[in-house]
C-alpha positions, 0 to 999 in steps of 0.5 A: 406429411405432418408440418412440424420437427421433432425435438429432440429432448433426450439430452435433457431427460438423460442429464443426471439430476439434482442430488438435492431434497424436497421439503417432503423429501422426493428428490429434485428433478431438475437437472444439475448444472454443469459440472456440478451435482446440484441445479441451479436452485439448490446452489449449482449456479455461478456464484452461489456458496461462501466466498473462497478462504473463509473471508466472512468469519469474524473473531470475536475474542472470546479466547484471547489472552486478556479475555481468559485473564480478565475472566479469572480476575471476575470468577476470583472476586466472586469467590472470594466474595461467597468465602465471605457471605459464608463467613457472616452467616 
């Protein structure tokens, strides 16, 4: 008789895997997290990824109205200002 149980690791070994990459490229062994096709290190856990609806993008006005006005006004003057250094040339 021998004193010990047998476990039973077939559930753990036949659970798909991570679909992530490795630094040299293998794939990653670790088993994916519920319902999902990563482990728990490469973003399958709870709460891992960007909040839902895009809530941590800023705007940073770069083609707002008064922006794209103001930047005509600036390319105006400089041009007007190199007509001019060409004509005291």
């Amino acid at each position: 008789m021998t004193g010990g149980h047998t476990r039973n690791t077939v559930p753990m070994r036949t659970s798909p895997r991570c679909g992530a990459r490795t630094r040299d490229g293998s794939p990653c062994r670790a088993p994916a997290a519920h319902g999902k096709t990563r482990c728990r290190m490469h973003g399958g856990a709870l709460g891992s990824g960007a909040p839902k609806g895009n809530q941590n993008a800023r705007t940073h006005g770069l083609f707002a109205g008064e922006t794209i006005s103001e930047q005509r006004e600036v390319r105006m003057m400089l041009d007007e200002a190199r007509k001019l250094l060409r004509e005291l040339r």
